[in-house]
N, C-alpha and C positions, 0 to 999 in steps of 0.2 A: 807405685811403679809408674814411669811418664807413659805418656801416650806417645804414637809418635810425633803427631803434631807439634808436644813438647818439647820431646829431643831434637827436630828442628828449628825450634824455637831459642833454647840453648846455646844450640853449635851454630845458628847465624848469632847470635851475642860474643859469642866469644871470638868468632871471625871476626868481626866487627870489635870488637876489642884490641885484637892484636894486628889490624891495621894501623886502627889510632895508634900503638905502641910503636910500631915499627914502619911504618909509612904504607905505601899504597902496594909494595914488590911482594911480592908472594913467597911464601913461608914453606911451602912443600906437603902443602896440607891436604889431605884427599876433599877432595869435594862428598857434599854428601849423595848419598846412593839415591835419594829423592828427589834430585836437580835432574840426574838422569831423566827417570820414567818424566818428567813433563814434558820432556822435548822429543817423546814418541809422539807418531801421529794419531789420531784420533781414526776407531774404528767407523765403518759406515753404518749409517742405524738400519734395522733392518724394516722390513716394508710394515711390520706391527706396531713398531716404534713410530715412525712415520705418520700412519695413520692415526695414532694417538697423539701427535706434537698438532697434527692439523686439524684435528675435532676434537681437542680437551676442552676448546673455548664455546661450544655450541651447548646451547640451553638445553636441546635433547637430550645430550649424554651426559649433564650434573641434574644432582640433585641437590635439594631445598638449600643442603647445609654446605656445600660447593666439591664432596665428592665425586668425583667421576663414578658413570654407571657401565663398569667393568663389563659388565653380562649384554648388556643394550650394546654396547661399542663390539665386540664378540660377534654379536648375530650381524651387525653393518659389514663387520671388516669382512667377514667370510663371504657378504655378497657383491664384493668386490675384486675387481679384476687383477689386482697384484695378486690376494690371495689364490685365485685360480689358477696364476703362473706359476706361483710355488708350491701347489700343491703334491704332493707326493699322491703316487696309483699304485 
């Protein structure tokens, strides 16, 4: 069974097939349902995500073998001020 990756894979081939056939005019062909979702916009990350894209690269929170130290980055982010703003009482 294809992945979809695949079946995108395919049906731009075959798009692209029946150009060359027929010139550049358009065929009445649906577009695929995956062209769609790209052209949503992108959600905001949220202040934990954040916090992880701006300290994955510090030697405190890896380790030897280039892991992130999940539990270390944990006790940082909760002494932090974004987390205080969101935090739920």
């Amino acid at each position: 069974m294809p992945t979809n990756t695949e079946r995108e894979y395919y049906a731009a081939g075959f798009r692209d097939g029946m150009k060359a056939a027929h010139g550049d005019k358009a065929l009445g062909m649906p577009s695929s349902p995956y062209d769609e979702r790209r052209n949503k916009p992108r959600r905001k990350l949220s202040d934990w995500q954040k916090f992880i894209k701006a300290n994955s690269s510090k030697k405190k929170f890896k380790f030897a073998n280039g892991k992130l130290k999940l539990k270390t980055m944990g006790i940082a982010y909760r002494k932090t001020a974004a987390y205080k703003r969101n935090k739920k009482k």
